[in-house]
C-alpha positions as CSV (number, residue, x, y, z in Angstrom):
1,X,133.7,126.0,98.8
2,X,132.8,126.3,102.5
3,X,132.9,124.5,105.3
4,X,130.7,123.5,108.4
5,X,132.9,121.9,111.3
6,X,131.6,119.3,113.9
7,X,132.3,115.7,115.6
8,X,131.2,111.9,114.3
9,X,131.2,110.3,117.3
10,X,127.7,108.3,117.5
11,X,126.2,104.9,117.6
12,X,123.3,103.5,115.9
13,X,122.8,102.8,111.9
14,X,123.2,106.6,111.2
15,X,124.5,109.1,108.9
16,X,126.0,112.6,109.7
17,X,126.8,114.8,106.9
18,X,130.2,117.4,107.7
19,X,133.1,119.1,106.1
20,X,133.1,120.8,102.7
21,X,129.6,120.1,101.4
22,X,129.0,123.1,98.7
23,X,130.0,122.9,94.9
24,X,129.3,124.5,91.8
25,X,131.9,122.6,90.1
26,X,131.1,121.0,86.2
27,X,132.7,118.0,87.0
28,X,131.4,115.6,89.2
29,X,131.3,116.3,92.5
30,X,133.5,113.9,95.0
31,X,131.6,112.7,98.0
32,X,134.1,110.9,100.4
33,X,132.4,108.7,102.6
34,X,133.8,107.2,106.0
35,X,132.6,104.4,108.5
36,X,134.3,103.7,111.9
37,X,134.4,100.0,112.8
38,X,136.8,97.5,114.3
39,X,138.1,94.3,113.2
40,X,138.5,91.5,115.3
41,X,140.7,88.4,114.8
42,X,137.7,85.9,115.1
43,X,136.5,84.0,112.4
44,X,132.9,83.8,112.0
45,X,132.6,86.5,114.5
46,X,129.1,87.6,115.9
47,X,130.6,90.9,116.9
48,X,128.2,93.5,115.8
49,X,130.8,96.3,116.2
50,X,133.1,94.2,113.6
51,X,133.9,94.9,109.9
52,X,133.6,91.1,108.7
53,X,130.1,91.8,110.0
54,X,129.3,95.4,109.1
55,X,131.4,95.0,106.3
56,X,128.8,93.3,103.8
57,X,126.2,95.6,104.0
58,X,128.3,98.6,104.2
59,X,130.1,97.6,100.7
60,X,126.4,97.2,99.7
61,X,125.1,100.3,100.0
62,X,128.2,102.2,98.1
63,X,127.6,99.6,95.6
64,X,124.2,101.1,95.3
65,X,125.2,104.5,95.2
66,X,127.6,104.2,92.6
67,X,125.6,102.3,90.4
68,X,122.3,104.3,90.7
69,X,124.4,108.0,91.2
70,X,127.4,107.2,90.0
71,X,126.7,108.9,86.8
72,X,126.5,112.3,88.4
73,X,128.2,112.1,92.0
74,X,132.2,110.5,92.3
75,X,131.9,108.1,95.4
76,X,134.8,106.7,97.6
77,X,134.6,105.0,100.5
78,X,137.1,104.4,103.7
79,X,137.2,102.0,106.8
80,X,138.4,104.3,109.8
81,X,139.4,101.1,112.2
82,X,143.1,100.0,113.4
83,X,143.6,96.1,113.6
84,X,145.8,96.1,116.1
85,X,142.9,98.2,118.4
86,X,139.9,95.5,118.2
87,X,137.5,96.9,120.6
88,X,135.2,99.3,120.5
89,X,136.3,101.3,123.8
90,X,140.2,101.7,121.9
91,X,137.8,103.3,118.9
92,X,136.1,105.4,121.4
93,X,139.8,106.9,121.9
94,X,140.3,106.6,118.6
95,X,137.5,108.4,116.7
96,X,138.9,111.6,116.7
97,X,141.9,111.3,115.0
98,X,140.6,108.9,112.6
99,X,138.1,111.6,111.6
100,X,140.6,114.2,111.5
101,X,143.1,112.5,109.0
102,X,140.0,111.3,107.2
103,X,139.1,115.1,106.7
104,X,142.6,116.5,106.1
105,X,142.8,113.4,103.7
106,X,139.7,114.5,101.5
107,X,140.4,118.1,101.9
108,X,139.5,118.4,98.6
109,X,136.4,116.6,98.3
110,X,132.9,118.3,98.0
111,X,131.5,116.2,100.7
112,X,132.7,114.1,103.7
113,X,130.1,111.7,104.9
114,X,130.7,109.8,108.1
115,X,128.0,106.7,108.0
116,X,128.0,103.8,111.1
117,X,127.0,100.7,110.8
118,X,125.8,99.8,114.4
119,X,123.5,97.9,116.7
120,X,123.2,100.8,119.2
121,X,121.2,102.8,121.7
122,X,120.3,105.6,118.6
123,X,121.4,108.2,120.4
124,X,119.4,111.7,120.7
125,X,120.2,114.0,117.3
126,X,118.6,117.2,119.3
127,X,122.4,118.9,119.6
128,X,123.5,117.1,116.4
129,X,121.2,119.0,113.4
130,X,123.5,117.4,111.0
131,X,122.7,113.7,112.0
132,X,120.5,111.7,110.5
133,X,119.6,107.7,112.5
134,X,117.6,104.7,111.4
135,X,118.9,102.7,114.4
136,X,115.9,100.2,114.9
137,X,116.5,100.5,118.8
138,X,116.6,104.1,118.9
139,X,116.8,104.7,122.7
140,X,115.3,108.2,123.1
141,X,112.0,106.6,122.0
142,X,112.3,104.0,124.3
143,X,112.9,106.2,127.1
144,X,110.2,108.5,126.2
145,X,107.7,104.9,126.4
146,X,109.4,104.8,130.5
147,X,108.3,108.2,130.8
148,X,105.2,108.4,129.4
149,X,104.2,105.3,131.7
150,X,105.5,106.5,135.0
151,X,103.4,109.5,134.4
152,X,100.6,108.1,133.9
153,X,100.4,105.2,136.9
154,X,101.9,108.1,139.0
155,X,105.0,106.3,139.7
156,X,107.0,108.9,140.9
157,X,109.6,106.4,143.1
158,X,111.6,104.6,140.9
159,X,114.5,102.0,141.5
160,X,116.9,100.2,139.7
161,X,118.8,96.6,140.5
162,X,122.3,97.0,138.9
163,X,124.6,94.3,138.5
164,X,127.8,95.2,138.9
165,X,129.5,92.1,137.2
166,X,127.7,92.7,133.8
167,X,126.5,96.4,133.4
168,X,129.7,97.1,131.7
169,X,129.4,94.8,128.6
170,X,125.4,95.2,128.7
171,X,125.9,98.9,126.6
172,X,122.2,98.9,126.3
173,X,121.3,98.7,129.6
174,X,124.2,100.6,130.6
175,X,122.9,103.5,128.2
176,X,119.4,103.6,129.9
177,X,120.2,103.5,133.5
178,X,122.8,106.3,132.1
179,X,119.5,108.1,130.9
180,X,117.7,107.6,134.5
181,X,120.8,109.0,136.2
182,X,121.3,112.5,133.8
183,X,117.5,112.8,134.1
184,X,115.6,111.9,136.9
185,X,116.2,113.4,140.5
186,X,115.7,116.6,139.4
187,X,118.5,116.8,137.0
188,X,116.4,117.3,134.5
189,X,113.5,120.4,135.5
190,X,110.8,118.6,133.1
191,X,111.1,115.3,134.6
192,X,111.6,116.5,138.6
193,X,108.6,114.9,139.9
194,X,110.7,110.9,139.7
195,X,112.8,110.2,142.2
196,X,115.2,107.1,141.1
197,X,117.7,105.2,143.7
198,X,120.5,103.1,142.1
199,X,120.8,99.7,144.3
200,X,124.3,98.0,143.2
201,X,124.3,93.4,143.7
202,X,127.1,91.6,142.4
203,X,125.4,88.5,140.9
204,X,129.1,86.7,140.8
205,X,128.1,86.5,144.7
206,X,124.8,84.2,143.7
207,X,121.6,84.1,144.8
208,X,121.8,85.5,149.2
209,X,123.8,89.2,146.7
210,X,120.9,89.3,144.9
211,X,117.9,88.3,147.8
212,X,120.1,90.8,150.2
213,X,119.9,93.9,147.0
214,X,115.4,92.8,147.2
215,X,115.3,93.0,150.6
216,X,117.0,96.7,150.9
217,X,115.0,97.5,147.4
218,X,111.1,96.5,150.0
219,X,112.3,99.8,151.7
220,X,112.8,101.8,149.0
221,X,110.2,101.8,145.9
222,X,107.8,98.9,144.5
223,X,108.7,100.0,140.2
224,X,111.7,98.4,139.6
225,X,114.0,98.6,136.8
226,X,116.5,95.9,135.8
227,X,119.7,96.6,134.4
228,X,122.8,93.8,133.7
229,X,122.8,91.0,131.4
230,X,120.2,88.5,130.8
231,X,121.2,85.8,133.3
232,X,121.1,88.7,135.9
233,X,117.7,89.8,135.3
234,X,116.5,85.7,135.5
235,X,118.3,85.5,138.8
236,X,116.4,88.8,140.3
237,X,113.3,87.3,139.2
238,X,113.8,83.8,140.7
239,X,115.0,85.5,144.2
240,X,112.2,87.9,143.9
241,X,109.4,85.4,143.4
242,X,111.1,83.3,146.5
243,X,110.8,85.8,148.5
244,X,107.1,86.4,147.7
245,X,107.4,89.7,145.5
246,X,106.1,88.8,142.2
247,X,102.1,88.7,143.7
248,X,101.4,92.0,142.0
249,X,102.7,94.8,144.3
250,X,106.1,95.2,142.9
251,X,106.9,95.7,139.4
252,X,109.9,94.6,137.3
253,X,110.7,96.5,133.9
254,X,113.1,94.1,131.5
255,X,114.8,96.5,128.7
256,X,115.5,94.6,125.3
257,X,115.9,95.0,121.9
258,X,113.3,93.3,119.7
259,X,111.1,90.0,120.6
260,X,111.8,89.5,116.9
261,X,114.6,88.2,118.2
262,X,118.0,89.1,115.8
263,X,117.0,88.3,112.3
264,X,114.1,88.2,110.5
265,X,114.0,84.6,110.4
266,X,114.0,83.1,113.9
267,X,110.6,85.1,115.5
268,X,109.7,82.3,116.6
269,X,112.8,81.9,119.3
270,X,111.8,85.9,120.0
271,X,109.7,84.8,122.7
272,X,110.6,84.7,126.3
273,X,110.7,81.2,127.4
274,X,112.4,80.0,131.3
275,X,116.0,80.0,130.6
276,X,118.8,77.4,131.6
277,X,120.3,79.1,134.7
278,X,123.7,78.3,133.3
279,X,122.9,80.1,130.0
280,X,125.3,83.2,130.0
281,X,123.2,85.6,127.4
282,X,124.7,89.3,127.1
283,X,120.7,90.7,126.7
284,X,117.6,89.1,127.9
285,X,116.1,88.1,125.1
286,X,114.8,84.8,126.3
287,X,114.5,85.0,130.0
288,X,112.6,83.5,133.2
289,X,108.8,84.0,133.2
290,X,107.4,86.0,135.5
291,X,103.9,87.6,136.0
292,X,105.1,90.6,138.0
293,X,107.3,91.5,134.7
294,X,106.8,94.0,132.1
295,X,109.5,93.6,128.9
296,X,110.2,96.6,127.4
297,X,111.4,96.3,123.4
298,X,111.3,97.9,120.4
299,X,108.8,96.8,117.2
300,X,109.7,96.2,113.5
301,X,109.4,98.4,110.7
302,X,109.4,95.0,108.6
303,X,105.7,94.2,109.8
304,X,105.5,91.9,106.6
305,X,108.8,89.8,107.5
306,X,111.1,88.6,105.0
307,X,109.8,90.2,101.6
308,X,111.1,89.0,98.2
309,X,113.2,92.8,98.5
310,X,114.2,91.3,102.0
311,X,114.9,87.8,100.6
312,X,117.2,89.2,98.2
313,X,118.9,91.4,100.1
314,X,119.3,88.7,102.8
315,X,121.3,86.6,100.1
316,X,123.6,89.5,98.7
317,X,124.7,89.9,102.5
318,X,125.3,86.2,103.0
319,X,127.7,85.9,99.5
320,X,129.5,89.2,100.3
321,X,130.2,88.3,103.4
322,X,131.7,84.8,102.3
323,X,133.1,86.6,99.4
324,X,134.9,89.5,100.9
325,X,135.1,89.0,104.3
326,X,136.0,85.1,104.5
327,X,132.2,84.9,106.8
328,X,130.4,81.6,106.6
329,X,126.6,81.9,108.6
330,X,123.7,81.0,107.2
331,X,120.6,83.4,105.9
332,X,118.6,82.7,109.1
333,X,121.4,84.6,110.9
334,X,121.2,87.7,108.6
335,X,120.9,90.1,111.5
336,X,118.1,92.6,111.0
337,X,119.6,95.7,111.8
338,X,122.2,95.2,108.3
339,X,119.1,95.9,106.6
340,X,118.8,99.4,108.0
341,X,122.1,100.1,107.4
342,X,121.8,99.7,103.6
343,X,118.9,101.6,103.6
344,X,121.1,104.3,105.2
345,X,123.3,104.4,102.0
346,X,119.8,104.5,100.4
347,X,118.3,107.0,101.6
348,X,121.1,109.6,101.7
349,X,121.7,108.7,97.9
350,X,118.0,110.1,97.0
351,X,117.8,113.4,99.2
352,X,121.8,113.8,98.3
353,X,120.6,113.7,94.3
354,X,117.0,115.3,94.7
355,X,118.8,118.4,96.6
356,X,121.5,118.8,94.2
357,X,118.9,118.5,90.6
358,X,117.1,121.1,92.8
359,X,120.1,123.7,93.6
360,X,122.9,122.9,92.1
361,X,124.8,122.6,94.5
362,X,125.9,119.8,97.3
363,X,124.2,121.1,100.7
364,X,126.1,121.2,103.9
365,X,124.9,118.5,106.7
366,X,123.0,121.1,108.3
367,X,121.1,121.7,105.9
368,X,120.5,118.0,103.9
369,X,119.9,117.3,107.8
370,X,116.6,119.1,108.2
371,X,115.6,118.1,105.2
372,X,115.1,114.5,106.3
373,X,113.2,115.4,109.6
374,X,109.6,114.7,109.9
375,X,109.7,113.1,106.1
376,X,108.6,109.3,104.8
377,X,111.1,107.5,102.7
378,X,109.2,104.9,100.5
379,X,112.6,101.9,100.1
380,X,111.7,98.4,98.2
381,X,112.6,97.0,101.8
382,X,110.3,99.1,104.1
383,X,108.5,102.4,104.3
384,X,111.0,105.0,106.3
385,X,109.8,107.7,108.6
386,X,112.0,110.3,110.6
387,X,110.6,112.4,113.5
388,X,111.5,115.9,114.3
389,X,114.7,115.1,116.0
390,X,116.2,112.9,112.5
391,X,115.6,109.1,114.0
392,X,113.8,106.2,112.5
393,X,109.9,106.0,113.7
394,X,110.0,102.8,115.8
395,X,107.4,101.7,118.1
396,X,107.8,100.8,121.7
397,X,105.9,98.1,123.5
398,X,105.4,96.7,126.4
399,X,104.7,93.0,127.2
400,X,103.0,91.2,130.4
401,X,102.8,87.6,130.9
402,X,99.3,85.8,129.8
403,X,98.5,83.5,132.7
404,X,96.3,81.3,130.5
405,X,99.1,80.8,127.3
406,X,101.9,81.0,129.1
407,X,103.1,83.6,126.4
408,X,104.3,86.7,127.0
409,X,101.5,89.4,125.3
410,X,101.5,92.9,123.8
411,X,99.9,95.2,126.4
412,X,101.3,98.6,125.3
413,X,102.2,100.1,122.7
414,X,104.4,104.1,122.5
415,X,103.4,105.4,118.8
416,X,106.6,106.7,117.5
417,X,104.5,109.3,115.2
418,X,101.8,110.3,117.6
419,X,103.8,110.1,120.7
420,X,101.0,108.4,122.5
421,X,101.0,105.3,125.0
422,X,98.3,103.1,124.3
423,X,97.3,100.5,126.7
424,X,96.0,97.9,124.5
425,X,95.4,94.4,126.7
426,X,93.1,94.1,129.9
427,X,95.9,94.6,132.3
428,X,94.0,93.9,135.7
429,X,93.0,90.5,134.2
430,X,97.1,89.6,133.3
431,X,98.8,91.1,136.0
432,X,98.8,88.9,139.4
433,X,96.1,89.9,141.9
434,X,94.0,92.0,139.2
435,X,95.7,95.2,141.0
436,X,97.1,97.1,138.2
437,X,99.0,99.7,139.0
438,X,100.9,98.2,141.9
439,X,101.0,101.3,144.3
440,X,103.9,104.0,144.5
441,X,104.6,102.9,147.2
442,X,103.0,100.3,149.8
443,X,99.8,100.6,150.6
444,X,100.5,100.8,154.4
445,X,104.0,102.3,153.8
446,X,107.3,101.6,154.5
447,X,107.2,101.2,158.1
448,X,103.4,99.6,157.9
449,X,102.1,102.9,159.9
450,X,100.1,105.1,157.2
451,X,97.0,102.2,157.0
452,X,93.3,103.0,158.6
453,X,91.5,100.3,159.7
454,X,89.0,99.5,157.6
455,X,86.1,97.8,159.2
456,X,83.4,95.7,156.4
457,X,79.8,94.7,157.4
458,X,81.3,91.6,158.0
459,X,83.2,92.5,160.4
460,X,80.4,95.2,162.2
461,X,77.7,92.6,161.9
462,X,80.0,90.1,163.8
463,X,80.9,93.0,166.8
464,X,77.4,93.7,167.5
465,X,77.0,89.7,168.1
466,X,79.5,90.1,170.3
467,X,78.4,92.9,172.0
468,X,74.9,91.5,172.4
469,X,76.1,88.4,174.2
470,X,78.1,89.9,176.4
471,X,75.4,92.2,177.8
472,X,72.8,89.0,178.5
473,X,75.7,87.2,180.1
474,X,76.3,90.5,182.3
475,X,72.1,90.0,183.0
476,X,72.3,86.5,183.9
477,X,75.4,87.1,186.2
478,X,73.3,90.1,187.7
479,X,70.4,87.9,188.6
480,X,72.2,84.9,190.1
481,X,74.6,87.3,192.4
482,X,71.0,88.9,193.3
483,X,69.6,85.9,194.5
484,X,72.5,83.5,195.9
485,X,74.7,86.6,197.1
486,X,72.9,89.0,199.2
487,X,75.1,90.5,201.8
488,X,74.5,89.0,205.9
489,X,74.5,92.5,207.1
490,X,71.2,93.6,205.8
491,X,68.8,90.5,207.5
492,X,70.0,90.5,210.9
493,X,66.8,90.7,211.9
494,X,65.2,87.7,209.8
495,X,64.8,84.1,212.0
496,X,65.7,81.4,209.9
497,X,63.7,78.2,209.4
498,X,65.7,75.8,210.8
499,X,65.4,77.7,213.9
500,X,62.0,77.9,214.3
501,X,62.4,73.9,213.6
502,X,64.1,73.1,216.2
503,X,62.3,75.1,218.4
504,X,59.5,73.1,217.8
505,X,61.2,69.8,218.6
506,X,61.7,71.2,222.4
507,X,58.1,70.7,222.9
508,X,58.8,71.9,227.4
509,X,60.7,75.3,227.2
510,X,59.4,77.4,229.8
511,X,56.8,80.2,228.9
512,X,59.9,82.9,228.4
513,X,61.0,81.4,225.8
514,X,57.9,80.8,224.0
């Protein structure tokens, strides 16, 4: 029996294979299985991170394995949480120990699986070959959608408006603006070219915090990047559009999970709609409209919605949840990303079994690891597909308001499988002023010093006109000051007629003078 030593720390519905993972053994061999979680004291909790929610679909998918493997593998299964620790930064301090006594515990088992059950950023499994993700947000592919459209607008200034008050809670958005910072600015050699500047607003301070963080962002970069909660965002956007920078020449990026919204059930509250300002909503899901916005969100691999597989898995959830875990919400609340997580369990049931028919033998995570890369799983719920790096295939898009519906529309789309961004609605027609891409930066600078000006026929024809007129006025004014104007200096010789008049009324001069 040998071993293969490494770290579970990760986030996202993923599975990472460690420990003692070889045996020959005639007797069954025992996979131990492990998922870190919290429990919370809340009843009917919509914590994601919780076991009362987790929990259901987590004691689904060992029920599955023991009943469809049990025959040839020995499953257990152990919750790696402390009640009296209820939050997920105490398990962040916790992890480690509850992984090493999970391991010393199950020294003796042929394989210790570590499997999470969370709604997370999917993190990158490039340093990890042992991990394994189908996270249906998987971050990595979302930033590689940011990327792939700052390249090709040649946005190479980027910003981004950081709320201070909520960035902390918000660990989505607090992941990606984590990504901008590790990458961008030269940090990372293949991605030098974008330069990003973090501006800081507290929106506790209201609406002047947030108009004072737009005016300093007009001197800094025109692509701007949102990151805090939803109410946040909603407030940027009314500041921004009262301060006239929503008619095209800026634009705003919005990062979200799904417009799917979080179950199956409810797509049709997925779409952004203008928000109460008092709402207090942790992600943007529904948020202010604005045309100078583009919402950045992941698609479904459920393209077909709730399936009869779906259907009944939706139900199993809802009783084991009531059943086991004392959880009362209806099947419209089912959130969609407990789906993935028992088709976790599912999918490392068939390539644990096909590998071991194959060898013998139970492989080590390494090696059951590379197996799933670049491979399509075919579930009763969805089709499965993992990329190079061991995460879930999931589509990026991008949507822009529709002036004419009011709705917000699809407008790009990131292939997960091709790595290509498609741009796939007439963008100069939605976006405000028909000037898509707004500039790098603005089109007569920052200082207003770097335009030419440019002159039209218009403008020519009406100089000429001009010009014209003033040269016959200069004539006319030549002619008159010729005529009325002539200098006394040059006709002192000339006798004027009113002399010669009255020279004629003094009939008797003497001869002399005549």
């Amino acid at each position: 029996m040998s071993s293969y030593k490494s770290s579970c720390l990760f986030v996202g519905m993923a599975a990472i294979m460690i420990g003692d993972l070889v045996s020959l053994a005639t007797s069954r061999p025992r996979i131990a299985l492990a998922t870190t979680t919290i429990k919370v004291p809340e009843l009917n909790t919509t914590n994601f991170d919780a076991v009362q929610l987790q929990g259901p679909a987590v004691d689904l998918g060992v029920e599955h394995l023991q009943r469809t493997y049990g025959a040839t593998f020995n499953f257990s299964h152990t919750y790696l949480m402390d009640p009296s620790r209820p939050t997920v930064p105490l398990l962040v301090d916790d992890v480690y120990n509850f992984a090493a006594k999970f391991i010393f515990d199950h020294a003796d088992a042929d394989a210790r699986v570590f499997l999470s059950c969370k709604r997370g950023r999917g993190q990158s499994t490039e340093w990890n070959p042992q991990r394994f993700s189908l996270s249906l947000t998987p971050s990595p592919q979302s930033f590689k959608f940011i990327y792939a459209l700052l390249i090709q607008n040649n946005w190479t200034n980027v910003a981004g408006l950081v709320d201070t008050r909520s960035i902390d809670p918000e660990y989505f958005s607090r992941g990606n603006r984590a990504v901008f910072l590790a990458n961008f600015n030269g940090k990372n050699p293949a991605l030098k070219y974008i330069r990003y500047n973090d501006l800081v607003y507290d929106s506790n301070k209201g609406f002047p915090a947030v108009e004072r963080a737009l005016t300093t962002l007009a001197e800094t970069s025109r692509i701007v990047f949102l990151f805090g909660s939803g109410k946040a965002s909603m407030m940027v956007l009314r500041a921004a559009e009262t301060l006239g920078m929503t008619n095209g020449e800026y634009v705003f990026f919005l990062l979200t999970w799904s417009r799917y919204g979080m179950s199956l059930d409810r797509q049709d509250d997925a779409w952004w709609r203008v928000t109460d300002a008092t709402a207090n909503l942790t992600m943007p899901m529904r948020g202010y409209v604005s045309r100078a916005t583009v919402v950045i969100s992941f698609g479904t691999p459920y393209v077909e919605g709730l399936t009869p597989p779906l259907r009944e898995l939706r139900q199993r959830i809802v009783a084991a949840a009531r059943d086991s875990y004392n959880l009362r919400y209806s099947q419209g609340l089912v959130p969609t990303f407990l789906y993935g997580a028992v088709e976790m369990y599912m999918i490392y049931g068939m390539i644990l079994n096909e590998t071991f028919n194959q060898t013998g033998r139970v492989l080590d995570g390494v090696e059951l690891g590379s197996l799933l890369r670049n491979r399509t799983f075919r579930l009763p719920t969805a089709n499965v597909s993992f990329s190079a790096n061991g995460e879930r295939d999931i589509d990026v898009i991008g949507e822009v308001l529709d002036p004419i519906t009011g709705d917000y529309k699809l407008s790009f789309v990131f292939d997960a499988q091709k790595q290509t961004l498609n741009e796939v609605s007439n963008m100069t027609a939605l976006w405000p002023g028909g000037l898509w891409p707004p500039p790098n930066e603005p089109l007569c600078g920052y200082f207003g010093n770097s335009c030419k000006v440019q002159w039209s026929k218009t403008s020519w024809t009406l100089l000429a006109s001009i010009s014209t007129a003033v040269v016959i006025l200069a004539a006319i004014c030549t002619l008159v000051a010729a005529r009325y104007l002539r200098p006394v200096s040059s006709t002192w010789w000339l006798i004027c007629d009113i002399d010669l008049t009255l020279l004629r009324n003094f009939g008797q001069c003497d001869s002399r003078i005549k």
